[in-house]
C-alpha positions in Angstrom: 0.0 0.0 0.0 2.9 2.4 0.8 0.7 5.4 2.3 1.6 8.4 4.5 -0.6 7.8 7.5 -1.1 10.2 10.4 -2.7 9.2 13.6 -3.7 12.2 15.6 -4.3 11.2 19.1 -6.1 14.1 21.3 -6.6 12.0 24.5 -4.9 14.2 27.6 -4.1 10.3 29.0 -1.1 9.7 27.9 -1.4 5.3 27.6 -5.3 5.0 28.3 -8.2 3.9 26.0 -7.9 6.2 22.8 -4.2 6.5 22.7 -3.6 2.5 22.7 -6.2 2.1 19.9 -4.1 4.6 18.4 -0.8 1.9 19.0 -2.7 -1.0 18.0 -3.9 0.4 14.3 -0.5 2.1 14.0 0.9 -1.7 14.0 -2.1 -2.9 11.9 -1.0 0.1 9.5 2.7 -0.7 9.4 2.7 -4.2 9.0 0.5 -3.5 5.9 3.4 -1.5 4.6 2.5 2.3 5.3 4.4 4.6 6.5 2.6 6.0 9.8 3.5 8.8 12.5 1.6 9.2 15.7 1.5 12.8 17.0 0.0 13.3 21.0 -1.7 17.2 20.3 -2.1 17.0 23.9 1.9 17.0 24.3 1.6 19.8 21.9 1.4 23.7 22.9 -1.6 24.2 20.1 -4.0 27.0 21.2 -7.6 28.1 20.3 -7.9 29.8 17.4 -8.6 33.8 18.0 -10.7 34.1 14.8 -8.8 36.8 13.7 -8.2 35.7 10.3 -4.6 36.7 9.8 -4.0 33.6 7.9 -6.5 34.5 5.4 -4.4 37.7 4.9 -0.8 36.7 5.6 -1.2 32.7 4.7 0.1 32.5 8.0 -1.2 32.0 11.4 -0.5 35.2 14.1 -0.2 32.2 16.8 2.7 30.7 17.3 2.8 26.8 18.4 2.6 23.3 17.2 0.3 23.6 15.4 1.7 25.2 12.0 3.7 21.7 12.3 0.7 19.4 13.1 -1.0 20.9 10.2 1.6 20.8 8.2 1.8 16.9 8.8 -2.2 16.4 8.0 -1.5 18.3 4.9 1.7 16.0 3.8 -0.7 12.8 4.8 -2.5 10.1 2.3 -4.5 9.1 5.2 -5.5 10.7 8.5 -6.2 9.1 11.8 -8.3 11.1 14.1 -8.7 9.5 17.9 -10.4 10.9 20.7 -12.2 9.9 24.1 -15.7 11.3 24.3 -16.2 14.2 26.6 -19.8 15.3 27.2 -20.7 13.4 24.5 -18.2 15.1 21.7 -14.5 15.4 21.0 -11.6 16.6 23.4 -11.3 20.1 23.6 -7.5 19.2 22.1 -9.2 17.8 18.8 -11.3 20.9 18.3 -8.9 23.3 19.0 -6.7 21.6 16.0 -9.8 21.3 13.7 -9.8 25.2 14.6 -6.9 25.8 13.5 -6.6 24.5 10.0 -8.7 27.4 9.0 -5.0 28.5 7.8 -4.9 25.9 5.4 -8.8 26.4 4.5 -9.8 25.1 1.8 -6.5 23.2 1.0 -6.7 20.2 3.1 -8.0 18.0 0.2 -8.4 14.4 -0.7 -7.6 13.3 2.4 -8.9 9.9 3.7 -10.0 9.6 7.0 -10.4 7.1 10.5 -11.8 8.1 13.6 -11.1 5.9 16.6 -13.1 6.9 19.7 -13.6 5.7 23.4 -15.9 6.8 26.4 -17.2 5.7 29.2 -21.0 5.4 28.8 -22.6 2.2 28.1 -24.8 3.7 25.7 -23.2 3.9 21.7 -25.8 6.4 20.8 -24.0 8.4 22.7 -20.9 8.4 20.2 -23.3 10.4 17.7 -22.2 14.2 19.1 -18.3 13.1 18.8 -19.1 11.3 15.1 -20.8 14.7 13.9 -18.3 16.9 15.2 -15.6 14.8 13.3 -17.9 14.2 10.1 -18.7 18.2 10.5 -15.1 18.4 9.7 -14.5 16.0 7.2 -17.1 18.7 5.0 -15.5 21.5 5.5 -12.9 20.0 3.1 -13.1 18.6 -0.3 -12.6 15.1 -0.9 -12.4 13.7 2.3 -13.8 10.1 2.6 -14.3 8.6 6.4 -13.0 5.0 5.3 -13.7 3.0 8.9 -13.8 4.0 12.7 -13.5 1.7 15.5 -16.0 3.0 19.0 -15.1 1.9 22.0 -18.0 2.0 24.9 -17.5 1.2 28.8 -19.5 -1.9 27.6 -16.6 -2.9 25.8 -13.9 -2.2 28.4 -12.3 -4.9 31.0 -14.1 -4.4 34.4 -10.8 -5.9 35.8 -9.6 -2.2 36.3 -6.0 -0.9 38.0 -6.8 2.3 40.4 -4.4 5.0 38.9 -2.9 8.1 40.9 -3.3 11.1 39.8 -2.2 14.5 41.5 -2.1 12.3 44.2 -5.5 11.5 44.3 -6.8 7.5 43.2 -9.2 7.1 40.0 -11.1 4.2 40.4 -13.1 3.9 37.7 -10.0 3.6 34.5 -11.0 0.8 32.6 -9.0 -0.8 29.9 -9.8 -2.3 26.7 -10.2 -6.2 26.1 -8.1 -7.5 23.5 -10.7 -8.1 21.0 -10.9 -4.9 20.6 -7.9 -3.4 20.4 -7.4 -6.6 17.8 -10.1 -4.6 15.6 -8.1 -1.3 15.7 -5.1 -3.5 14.5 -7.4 -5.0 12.0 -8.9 -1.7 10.8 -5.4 0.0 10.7 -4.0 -3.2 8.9 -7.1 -3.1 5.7 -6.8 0.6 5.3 -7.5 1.6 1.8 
C-alpha cells in the first residue's frame, strides 16, 4: 500500500483507551506496509484559534505553536487518523482546537482519507453520535475527504478488571482498559486501510 498515515491522538491520558487504539492500528497500518506517525496534540502547545483571520491575509497564522507543524503533517498525509475519548458526548477540547486551526490551510486540506477511533465511558453507543458529527462536521468543511472506517469503544466494551491509577495524588477508580478483541479490531482496521 505504501501510504503516509497520520494518527492524531487528542486524548490528555497519555497510555489510556484512545491513545492504545491509536498503538494498535499504528501496527495494523505498518505491518501492511504504510508509512505511519503518531502525534499526541495533547503533548503539543496548540491554542484556540482567535478568529482573527490573519492567515487569510498573511497565509500564515498570528499564533505561534505546534500547530503550523501538526497541520503541516495532515496536509503531507495520504491518510489521517483522528482519535479521541468522548467528553460530554463530543470530541476533546485538544481535537477541536486543532480542527480550529486548520482554517490556515482552508480550503487546501483536500483528498484526504479519514479514520476516527473513539472511546468513552457510557454504556450507551448512541451516545458516540455528538463526537461522530463533530468529526464528520469536519471531514465537509474539506473537499474530498472520505471517512474510510472508525472503531468505537463503549465502557460496555472495556475490561471491568480495572487498575486504580494516581493522579495528582488522588486514586481514580473507575479507568478501565480495553479487552483485546478490541484493540485486535483497531489492528485490524489500521491493517485493511485503503
Amino acid at each position: 500500500m505504501n501510504k503516509k498515515v497520520l494518527i492524531i491522538s487528542s486524548t490528555p491520558r497519555k497510555g489510556g483507551n484512545s491513545d492504545i487504539l491509536c498503538d494498535e492500528f499504528a501496527v495494523g497500518a505498518k505491518e501492511a506496509g504504510n508509512k505511519v506517525e503518531k502525534v499526541r496534540i495533547a503533548d503539543k502547545k496548540i491554542g484556540y484559534c482567535t478568529g482573527c483571520y490573519a492567515c487569510q491575509k498573511t497565509g500564515a497564522c498570528a499564533i505561534k505553536d505546534d500547530a503550523k507543524k501538526v497541520i503541516g503533517k495532515m496536509m503531507a498525509a495520504d491518510v489521517i487518523v483522528l482519535a479521541s475519548p468522548v467528553y460530554f458526548y463530543s470530541i476533546s477540547a485538544q481535537l477541536k482546537a486543532l480542527f480550529d486551526r486548520t482554517v490556515v490551510v482552508y480550503p487546501n486540506l483536500t483528498n484526504k482519507k479519514f479514520y476516527f477511533l473513539l472511546t468513552m465511558a457510557d454504556t450507551n453507543r448512541k451516545m458516540f453520535d455528538g463526537a461522530l458529527a463533530a468529526m464528520r462536521g469536519f471531514l465537509a468543511c474539506y473537499e474530498g475527504s472520505k471517512e474510510c472506517g472508525m472503531v468505537c469503544v463503549s465502557e460496555a466494551e472495556t475490561s471491568r478488571h480495572y487498575s486504580p491509577v494516581r493522579i495528582n495524588g488522588d486514586t481514580c477508580q473507575h479507568v478501565y482498559r480495553i479487552m483485546g478483541d478490541v484493540v485486535a479490531n483497531a489492528f485490524s482496521v489500521g491493517k485493511e486501510l485503503t
